[in-house]
C-alpha positions in Angstrom: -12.7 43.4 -30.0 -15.6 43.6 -27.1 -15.8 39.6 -26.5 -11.5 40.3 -26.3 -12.2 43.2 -23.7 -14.9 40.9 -22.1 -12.5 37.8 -22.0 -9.4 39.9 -20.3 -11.9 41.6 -17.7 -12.8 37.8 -16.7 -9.6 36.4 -16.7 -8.2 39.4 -14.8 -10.7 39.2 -12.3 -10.3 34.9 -11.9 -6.5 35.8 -11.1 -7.3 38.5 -8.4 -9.8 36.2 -7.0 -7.6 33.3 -6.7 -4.3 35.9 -5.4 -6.9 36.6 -2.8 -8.2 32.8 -2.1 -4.5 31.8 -1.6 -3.7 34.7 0.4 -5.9 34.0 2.9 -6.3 30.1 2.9 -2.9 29.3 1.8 -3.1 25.8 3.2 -6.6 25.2 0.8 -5.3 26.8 -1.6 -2.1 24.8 -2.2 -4.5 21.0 -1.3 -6.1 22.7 -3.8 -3.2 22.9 -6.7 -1.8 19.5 -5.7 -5.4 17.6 -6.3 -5.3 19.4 -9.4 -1.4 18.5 -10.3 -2.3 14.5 -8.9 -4.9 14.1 -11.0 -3.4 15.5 -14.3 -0.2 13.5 -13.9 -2.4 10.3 -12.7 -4.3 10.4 -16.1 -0.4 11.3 -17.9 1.0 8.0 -16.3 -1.7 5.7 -16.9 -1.0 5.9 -20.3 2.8 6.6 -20.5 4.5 4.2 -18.4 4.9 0.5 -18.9 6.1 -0.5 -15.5 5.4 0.0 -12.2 1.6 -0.1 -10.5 0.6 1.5 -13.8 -1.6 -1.4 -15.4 -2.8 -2.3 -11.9 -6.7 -1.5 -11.1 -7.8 1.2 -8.9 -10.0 -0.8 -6.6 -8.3 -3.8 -5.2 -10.0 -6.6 -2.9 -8.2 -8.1 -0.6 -9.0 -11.8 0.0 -7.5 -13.4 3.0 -7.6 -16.6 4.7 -11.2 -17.7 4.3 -13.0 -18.8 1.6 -13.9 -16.3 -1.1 -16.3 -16.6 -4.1 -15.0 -13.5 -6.0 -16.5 -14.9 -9.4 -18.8 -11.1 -9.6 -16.4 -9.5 -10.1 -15.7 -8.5 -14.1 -12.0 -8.3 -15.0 -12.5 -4.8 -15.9 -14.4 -3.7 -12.2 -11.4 -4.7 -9.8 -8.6 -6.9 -8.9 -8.1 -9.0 -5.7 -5.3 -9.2 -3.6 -5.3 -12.7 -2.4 -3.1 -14.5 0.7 -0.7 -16.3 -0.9 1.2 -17.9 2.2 2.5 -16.8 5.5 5.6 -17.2 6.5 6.4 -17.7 10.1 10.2 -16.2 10.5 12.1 -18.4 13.4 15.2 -17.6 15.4 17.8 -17.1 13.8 21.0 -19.8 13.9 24.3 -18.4 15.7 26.2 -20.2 12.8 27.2 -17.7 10.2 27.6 -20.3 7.7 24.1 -21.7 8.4 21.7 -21.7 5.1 19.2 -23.8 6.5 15.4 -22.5 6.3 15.1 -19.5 9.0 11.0 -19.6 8.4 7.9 -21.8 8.1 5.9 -21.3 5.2 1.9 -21.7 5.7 0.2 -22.2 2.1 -3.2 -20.7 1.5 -5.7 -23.3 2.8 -9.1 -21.9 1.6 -10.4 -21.6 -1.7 -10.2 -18.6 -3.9 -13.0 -18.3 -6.5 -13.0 -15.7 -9.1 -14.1 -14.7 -12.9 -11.3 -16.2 -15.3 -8.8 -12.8 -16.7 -9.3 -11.1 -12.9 -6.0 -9.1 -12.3 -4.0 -11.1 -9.0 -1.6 -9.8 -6.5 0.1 -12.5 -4.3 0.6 -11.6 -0.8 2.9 -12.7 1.5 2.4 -12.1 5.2 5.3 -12.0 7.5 5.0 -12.9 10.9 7.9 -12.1 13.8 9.0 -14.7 16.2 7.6 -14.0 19.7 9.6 -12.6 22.2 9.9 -14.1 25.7 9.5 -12.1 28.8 12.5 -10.2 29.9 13.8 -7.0 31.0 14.2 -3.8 28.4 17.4 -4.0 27.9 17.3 -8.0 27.6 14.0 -7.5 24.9 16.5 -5.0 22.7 19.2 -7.3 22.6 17.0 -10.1 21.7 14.8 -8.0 19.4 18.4 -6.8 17.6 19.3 -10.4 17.3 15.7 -12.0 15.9 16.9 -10.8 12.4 20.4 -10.9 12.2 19.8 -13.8 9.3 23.1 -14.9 7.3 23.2 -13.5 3.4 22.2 -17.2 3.0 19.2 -17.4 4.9 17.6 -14.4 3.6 18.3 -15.4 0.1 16.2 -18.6 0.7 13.4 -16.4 2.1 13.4 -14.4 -1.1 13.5 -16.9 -3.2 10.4 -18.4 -1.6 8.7 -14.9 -1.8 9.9 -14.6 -5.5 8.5 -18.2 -6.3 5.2 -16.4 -5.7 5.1 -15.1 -9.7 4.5 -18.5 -10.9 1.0 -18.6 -9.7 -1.1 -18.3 -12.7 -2.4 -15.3 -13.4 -0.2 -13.1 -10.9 0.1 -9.5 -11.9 2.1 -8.5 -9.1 3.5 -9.3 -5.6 2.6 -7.7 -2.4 4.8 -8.1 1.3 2.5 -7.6 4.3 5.1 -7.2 7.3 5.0 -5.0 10.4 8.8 -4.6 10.3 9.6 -3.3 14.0 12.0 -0.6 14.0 14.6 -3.4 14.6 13.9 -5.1 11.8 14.3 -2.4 9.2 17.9 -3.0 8.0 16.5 -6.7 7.4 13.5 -5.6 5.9 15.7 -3.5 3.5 18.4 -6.1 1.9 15.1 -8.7 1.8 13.2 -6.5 -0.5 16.5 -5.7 -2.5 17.0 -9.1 -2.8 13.6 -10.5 -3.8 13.3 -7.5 -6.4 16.4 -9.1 -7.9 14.6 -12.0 -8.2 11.6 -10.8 -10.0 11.2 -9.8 -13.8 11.6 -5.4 -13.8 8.1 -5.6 -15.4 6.0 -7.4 -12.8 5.4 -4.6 -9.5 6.8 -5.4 -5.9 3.9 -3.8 -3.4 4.2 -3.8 0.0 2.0 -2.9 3.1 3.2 0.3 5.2 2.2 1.0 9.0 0.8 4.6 8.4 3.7 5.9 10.7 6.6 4.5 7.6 4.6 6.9 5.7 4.4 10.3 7.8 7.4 10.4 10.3 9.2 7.4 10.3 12.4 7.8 7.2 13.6 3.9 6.6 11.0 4.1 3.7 12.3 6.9 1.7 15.6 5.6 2.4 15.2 2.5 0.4 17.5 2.6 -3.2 15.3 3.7 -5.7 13.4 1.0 -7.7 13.2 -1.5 -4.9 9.8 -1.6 -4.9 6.4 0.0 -6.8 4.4 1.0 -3.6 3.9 1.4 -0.1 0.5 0.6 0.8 -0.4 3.3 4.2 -2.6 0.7 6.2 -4.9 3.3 7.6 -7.0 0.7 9.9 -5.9 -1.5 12.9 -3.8 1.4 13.9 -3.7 1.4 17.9 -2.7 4.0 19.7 -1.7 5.8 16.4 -4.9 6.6 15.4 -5.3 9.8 16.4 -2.3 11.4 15.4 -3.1 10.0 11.5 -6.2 11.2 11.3 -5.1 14.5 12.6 -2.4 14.2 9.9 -5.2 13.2 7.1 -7.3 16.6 8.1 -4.3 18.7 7.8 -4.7 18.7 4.1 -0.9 17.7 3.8 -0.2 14.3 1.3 2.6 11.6 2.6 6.2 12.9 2.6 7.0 9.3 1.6 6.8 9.5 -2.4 5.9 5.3 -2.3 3.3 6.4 0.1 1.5 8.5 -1.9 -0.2 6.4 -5.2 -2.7 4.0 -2.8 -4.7 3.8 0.7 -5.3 0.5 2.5 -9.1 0.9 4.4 -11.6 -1.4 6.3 -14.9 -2.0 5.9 -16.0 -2.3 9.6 -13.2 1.5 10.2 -15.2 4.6 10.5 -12.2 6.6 9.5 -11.7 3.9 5.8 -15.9 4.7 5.8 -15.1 8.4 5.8 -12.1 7.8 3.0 -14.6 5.2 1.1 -16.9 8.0 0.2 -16.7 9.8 -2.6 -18.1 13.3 -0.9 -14.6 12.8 1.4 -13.9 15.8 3.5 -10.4 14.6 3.1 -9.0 16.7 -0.1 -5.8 15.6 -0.5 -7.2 11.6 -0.1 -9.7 11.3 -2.6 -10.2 8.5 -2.8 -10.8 8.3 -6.6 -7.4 9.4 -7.2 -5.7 6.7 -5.7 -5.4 2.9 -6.2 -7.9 1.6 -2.9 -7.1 -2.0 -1.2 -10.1 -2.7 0.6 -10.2 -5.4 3.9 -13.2 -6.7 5.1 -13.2 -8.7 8.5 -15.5 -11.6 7.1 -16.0 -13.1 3.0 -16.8 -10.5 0.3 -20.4 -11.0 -1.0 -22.0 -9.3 -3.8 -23.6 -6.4 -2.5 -20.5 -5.3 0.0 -18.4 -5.0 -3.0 -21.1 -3.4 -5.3 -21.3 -0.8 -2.4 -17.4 0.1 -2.7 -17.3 -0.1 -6.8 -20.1 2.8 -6.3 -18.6 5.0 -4.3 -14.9 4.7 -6.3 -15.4 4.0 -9.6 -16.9 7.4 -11.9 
């Protein structure tokens, strides 16, 4: 009967405590509750669900154009997120009923070298036409017109983004475009139409500019299912910067569901440093409770990617 008085006095106490916690640091308080909600419903879905990013590791490599010897790496430690090809989009043709190629493909080049049973992504990077030198009103027009691609021209471009699951050992497929805002209703039927192409079991990733994530809707507006995730690139971010990192200390997680599974960081960043340590002041971005793809601006070696295993791995 005492230990029972003992127990109620404690609990009673913890909930006053915590009415009072919230009540003055309600912004703490609810970071807080959602780390604690993430990370119970991370461990729920890891187990549960058979599609999606689910069977995907949490530390991801990517490997781009350069050569890579990735061979340290144990199945079990990471995966690696490898350039695949790039595709140079071109001008559009004025002929509706033109299905001739509206891209240039670029295969990877350099060789990829890693331990036999490593988990793959293909990645496809998307590059934009250049736009010649004219006045604002003449760049919008032109801008509005680089993607107006017939039904049959983007299904070509799909289909040579979907061809990217025969690559042995693929685990899933990952888009890297920098959509301008022009290019969004594009960007929206492409990915529609290349998850048609893929099997419901293998995960469509793609990149996302930090600003898709926080302010900008086209994301959340995509039909559900299209793809698995939205990667938030939080390097090489310009003039945005500022405003994301102030968005990252506010304690406030992406209002872009897709957004909100995985962080893309830098080595050579001092913000990706400050979100590649596991004492992160950032409590809603621990690191450890999301899946991390990890740049570096020259070949992986040994000890660079023992340093990042250490600090996101338990």
């Amino acid at each position: 009967m005492r230990s029972s008085k003992i127990a109620l006095a404690l609990l009673m106490a913890f909930s006053a405590s915590a009415i009072l916690f919230a009540a003055a640091r309600p912004r703490a308080a609810n970071a807080l509750a959602r780390h604690y909600l993430y990370s119970r419903s991370r461990k729920f879905f890891r187990h549960a669900r058979s599609g999606g990013t689910s069977n995907l590791p949490a530390v991801i490599f990517w490997a781009w154009e350069r050569p890579e010897d990735l061979r340290f790496l144990t199945p079990d430690q990471a995966g690696v997120a490898f350039l695949a090809k790039t595709i140079y989009l071109q001008p559009p043709s004025t002929d509706p009923t033109d299905s001739s190629p509206s891209f240039i493909v670029r295969p990877r080049l350099e060789p990829l070298r890693i331990a036999v049973g490593t988990p793959l992504i293909a990645v496809i990077r998307m590059e934009t036409p250049a736009l010649p030198r004219l006045s604002s009103l003449q760049q919008n027009q032109s801008a509005l017109h680089a993607f107006t691609y017939s039904d049959a021209q983007r299904a070509l471009l799909a289909s040579e983004i979907a061809g990217t699951q025969s690559v042995s050992g693929v685990s899933a497929i990952q888009i890297d475009f920098d959509a301008p805002s022009s290019a969004h209703p594009f960007y929206t039927a492409l990915l529609q139409d290349v998850r048609g192409q893929l099997p419901p079991t293998l995960p469509l990733s793609i990149t996302a500019l930090a600003s898709w994530c926080i302010g900008d809707p086209w994301l959340g507006q995509l039909p559900p299912g299209t793809i698995d995730e939205a990667v938030p690139m939080l390097f090489r971010m310009g003039p945005d910067a500022g405003n994301v990192a102030k968005f990252l200390h506010s304690g406030d997680d992406f209002p872009v569901a897709a957004c909100r599974g995985s962080l893309g960081l830098s080595t050579d960043e001092t913000l990706s440093n400050d979100l590649l340590t596991a004492g992160s002041k950032f409590s809603t971005f621990h690191p450890r409770e999301k899946r991390v793809y990890v740049f570096a601006p020259r070949s992986w070696t040994q000890s660079a990617a023992k340093t990042i295993l250490q600090e996101l791995q338990p």
